[in-house]
MILOSE-666902 format. One record per residue (C-alpha): x, y, z negated. Coordinates in steps of 0.02 Angstrom, whole numbers, plus 32768, in hexadecimal, padded with zeros to 4 digits. Each point is the difference from the previous one (the first is absolute). Example, Ala and Ser with C-alpha at 12.3 -4.5 7.8 and 13.67 -1.06 7.14 Angstrom:
BEGIN
82677F1F7E7A/804580AC8021/
// end
This chain:
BEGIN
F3D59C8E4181/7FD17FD67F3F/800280937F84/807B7FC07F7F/7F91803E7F5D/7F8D7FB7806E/80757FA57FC1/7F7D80297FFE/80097F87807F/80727F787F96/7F877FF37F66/7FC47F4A7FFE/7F4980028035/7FC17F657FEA/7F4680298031/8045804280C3/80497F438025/7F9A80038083/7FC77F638067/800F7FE780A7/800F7F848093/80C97FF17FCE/80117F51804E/7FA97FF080A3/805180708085/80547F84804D/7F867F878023/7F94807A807D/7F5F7FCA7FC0/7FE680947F82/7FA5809D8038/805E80637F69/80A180617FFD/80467FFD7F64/806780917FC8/808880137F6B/800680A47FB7/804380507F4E/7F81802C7FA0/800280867F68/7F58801B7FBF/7F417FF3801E/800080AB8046/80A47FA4808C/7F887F788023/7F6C806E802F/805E805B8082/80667F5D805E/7F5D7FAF800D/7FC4808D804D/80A17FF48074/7FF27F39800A/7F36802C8040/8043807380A5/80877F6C8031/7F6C7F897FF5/7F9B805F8056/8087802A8094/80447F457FF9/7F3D7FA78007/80457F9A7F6B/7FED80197F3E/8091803D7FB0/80217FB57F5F/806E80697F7E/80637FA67F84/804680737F8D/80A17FF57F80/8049805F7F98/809B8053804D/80907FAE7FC2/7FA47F6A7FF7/7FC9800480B6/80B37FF88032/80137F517FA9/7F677FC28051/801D804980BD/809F7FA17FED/7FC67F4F7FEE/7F6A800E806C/8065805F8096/801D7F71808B/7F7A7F847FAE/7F447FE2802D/7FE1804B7F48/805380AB8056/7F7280938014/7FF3803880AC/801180B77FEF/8090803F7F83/8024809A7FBB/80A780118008/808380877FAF/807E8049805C/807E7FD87F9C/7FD87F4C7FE0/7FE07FE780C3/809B7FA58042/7FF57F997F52/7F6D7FC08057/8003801680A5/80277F278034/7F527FF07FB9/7FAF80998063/7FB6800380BB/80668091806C/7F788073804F/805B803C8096/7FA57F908081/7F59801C7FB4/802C80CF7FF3/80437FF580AF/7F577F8E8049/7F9080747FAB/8048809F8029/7FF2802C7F40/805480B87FE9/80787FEC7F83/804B80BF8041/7F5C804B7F8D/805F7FB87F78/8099804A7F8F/80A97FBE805E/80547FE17F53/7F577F957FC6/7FFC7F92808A/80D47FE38006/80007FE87F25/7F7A7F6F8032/80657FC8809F/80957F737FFB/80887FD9807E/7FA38080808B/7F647F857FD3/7F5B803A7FB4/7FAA7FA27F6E/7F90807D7FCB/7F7C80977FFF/801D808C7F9B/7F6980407F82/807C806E7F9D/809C80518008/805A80937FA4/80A380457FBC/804280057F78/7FD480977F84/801D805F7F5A/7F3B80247FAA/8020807C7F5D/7F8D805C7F7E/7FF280BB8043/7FD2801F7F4C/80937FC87F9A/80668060808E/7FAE80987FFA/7FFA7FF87F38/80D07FDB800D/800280978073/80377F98809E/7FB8803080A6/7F957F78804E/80967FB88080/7FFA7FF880A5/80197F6E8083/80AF80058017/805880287F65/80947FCA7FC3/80657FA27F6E/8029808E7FC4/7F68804E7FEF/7F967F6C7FB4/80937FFE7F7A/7FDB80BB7FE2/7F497FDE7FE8/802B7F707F81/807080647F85/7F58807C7FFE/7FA57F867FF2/80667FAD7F69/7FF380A17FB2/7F4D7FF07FFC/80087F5B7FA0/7FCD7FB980B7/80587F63803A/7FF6801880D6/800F7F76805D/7FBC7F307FCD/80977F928048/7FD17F33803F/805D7F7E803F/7F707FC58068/80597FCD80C3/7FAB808E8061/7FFA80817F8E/80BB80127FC6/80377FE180B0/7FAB80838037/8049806F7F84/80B17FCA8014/7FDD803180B9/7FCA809A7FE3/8069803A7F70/80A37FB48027/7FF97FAE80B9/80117F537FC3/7FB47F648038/7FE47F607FAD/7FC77FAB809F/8058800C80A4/7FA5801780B1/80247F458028/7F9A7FDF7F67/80827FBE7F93/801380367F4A/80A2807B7FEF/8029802B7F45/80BB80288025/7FF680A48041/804380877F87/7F638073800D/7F8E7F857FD3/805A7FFA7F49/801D80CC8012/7F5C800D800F/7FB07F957F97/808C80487F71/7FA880B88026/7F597FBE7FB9/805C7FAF7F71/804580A57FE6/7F3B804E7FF1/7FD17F717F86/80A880187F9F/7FD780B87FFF/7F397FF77FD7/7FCC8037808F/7FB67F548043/7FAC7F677FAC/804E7F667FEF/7FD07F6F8092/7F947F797FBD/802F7F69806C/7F7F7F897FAC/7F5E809C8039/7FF1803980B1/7F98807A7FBC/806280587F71/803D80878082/7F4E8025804A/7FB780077F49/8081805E7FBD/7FCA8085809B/7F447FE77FDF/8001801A7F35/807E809A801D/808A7FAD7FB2/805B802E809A/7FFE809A8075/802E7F9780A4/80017F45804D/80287FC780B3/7F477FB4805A/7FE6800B809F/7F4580438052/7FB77F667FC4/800280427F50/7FB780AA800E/7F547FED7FE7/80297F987F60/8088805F7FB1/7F608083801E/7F7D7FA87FB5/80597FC67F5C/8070808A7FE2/7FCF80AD7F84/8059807C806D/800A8036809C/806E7F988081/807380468078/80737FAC8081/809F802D8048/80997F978054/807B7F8C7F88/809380837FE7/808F7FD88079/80A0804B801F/800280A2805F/7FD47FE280B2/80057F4C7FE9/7F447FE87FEF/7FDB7F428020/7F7D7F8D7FB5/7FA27F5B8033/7F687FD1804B/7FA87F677FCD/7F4D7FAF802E/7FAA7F6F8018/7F937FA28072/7F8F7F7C8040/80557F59807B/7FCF7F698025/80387F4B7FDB/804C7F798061/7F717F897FBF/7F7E806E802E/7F877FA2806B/7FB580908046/80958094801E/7F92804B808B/7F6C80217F7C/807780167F6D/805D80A78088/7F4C803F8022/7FE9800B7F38/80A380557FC9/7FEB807F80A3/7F5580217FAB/805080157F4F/8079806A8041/7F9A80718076/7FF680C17FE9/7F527FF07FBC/803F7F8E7F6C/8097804E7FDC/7FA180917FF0/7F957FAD7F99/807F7FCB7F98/806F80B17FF1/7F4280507FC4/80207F697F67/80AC80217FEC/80307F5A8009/807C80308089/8056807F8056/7FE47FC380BC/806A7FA98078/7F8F804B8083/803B80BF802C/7F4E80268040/7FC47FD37F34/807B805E7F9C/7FA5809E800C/7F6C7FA07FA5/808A7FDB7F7D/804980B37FCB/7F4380337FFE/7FD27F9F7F78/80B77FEF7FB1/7FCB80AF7F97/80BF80197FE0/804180C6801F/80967FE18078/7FE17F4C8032/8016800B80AE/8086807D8002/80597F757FAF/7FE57F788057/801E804C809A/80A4802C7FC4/801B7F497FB8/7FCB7FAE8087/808880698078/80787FA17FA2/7FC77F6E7FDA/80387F518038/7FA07F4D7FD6/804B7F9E7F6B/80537F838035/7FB67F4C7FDC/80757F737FC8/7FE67F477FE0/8049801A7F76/7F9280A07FB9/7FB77F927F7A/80947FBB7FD8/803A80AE7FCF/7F54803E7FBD/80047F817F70/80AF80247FF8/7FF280AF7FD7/7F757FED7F8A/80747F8B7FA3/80B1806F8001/7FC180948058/7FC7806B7F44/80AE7FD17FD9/805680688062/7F67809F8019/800C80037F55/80B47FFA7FEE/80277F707FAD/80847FCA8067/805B804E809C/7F917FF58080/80977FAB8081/80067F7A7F91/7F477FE9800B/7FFF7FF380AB/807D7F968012/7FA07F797F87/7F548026805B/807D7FC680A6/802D7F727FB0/7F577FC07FCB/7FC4801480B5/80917FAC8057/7FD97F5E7F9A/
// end
């Protein structure tokens, strides 16, 4: 899944538009697989080659990446899906799945006639990437969703480092110390995953139902969204910056912040950039009501594909225990495989990381996709800082953001 400052894996990197063989899988006369995949920097493309290189080898044909920025790979998979233009391996997000699932090949015949093990995956990976019972991709990546903070501005505020499972109460404790220590604690966003999963956690709301259909209505999901306007209101969270992805991450990173929701995916960056020392713990939740999502993504296959026999021996490949293990060692993903996680918290080099994920992933249920998530993405990025940042009453919000989708 992309690393949002990897926005990381949204910065516009012109030099990574890789080619491939985009037009030719249906014809059956290439000997290339082309593959789509989001690319966010040189250091990205180094590693899915590398990935791209075991399919090819498993498959007998090349694999040829074409990479995109992320946001902008979304526009592209959209007009290629169900043409000859469409790559024949896609990486696919599992919340975007059943946006494009028409366009995707199921896998169930070719998992059944292979015998592929999809049991040495994570259940919640392989249902968040799963449609109507049917599967349309491979998991590389999955995770819950988590709350990374600086152990130093905590332990200079006089707040003990918290522990998976704390409560409201308690992160509202540690951010009047932390006030008091000229600290703001926690970087707020309106970015789709990331204040869902917050809203879950903090107040039980959700914006999406499990039939995948965009709920706003639901008094929580104002309640809860009205308790972070209440920590912005109070200076004890950051305004959201609809038009930057990134503001929450950086505001983290540069120590504006004490705290941001990630998941695993952003550990070994938050690591590498920040000054201080990272810790991780749970997103605060109502006592005994510990609950957060899970969210990953993976590699399928496309109806055009010439080849789906080939393109099913590549994304086994690039999703075998030896590359996801390969991967977790680059942090580039906490793995979908069980068997690779271990690989994962060894190099993670966070005190307490597997405590909490443990304890995360106990609770944890997949985000639900919707075909109208980026519907409400862009919609929150338009109104969404209106309402986190108490502008206007959050109800009313929503009920605009419901509007604009039902046109």
């Amino acid at each position: 899944m992309r690393v949002r400052t990897v926005a990381v894996a949204t910065t516009a990197v012109g030099a990574l538009l890789l080619t491939g063989c985009s037009g030719g899988q249906s014809s059956g006369s290439s000997d290339t697989l082309s593959w789509s995949m989001w690319i966010g920097s040189s250091e990205d493309q180094k590693v899915w080659e590398g990935v791209g290189n075991t399919g090819a080898e498993a498959s007998g044909k090349k694999v040829s990446l074409q990479g995109s920025p992320f946001n902008d790979y979304w526009t592209k998979i959209s007009t290629q899906l169900g043409t000859s233009a469409a790559p024949c391996i896609v990486t696919m997000q599992s919340l975007r799945v059943n946006q494009f699932s028409e366009g995707l090949l199921p896998l169930d015949d070719l998992i059944k006639s292979t015998g592929f093990d999809t049991a040495a995956f994570d259940e919640g990976a392989m249902k968040a990437l799963a449609v109507d019972g049917k599967q349309y991709a491979i998991p590389y990546d999955t995770g819950p969703l988590l709350l990374f903070y600086n152990k130093d501005a905590f332990a200079k505020a006089g707040v003990d480092a918290p522990k998976p499972g704390w409560t409201v109460n308690d992160f509202e404790t540690a951010a009047t110390a932390l006030k008091k220590n000229g600290q703001v604690a926690l970087a707020t966003t309106v970015e789709d995953i990331f204040l869902e999963g917050t809203i879950l956690s903090t107040g039980g709301a959700k914006m999406i139902d499990d039939s995948g259909k965009v709920s706003l209505d639901d008094p929580k999901t104002a309640q809860a969204i009205e308790w972070i306007a209440g920590l912005v209101k109070d200076g004890t969270a950051t305004k959201a910056d609809g038009a930057d992805a990134s503001a929450d991450d950086n505001a983290f990173i540069n120590g504006t912040a004490a705290a941001t929701v990630g998941g695993p995916w952003n550990s070994l960056d938050f690591k590498a950039k920040a000054k201080f020392d990272v810790g991780v713990t749970t997103i605060p939740s109502p006592q005994g009501e510990q609950k957060t999502y899970s969210a990953g993504s993976g590699f399928g296959i496309s109806k055009t594909c010439s080849d789906p026999t080939a393109a099913f021996k590549a994304i086994t490949a690039m999703t075998s225990e030896k590359t996801l293990t390969s991967l977790a060692k680059d942090g580039r993903a906490f793995p979908a495989r069980t068997a690779a996680q271990a690989a994962w918290y060894e190099n993670a080099g966070i005190d307490g990381a597997k405590e909490t994920l443990d304890s995360a992933l106990a609770s944890a249920v997949p985000l639900p996709g919707s075909s109208d998530g980026d519907k409400l993405n862009q919609m929150l990025s338009q109104y969404g800082p209106q309402m986190v940042n108490g502008e206007k009453p959050a109800a009313g919000v929503l009920a605009e953001i419901s509007r604009q989708i039902g046109k």
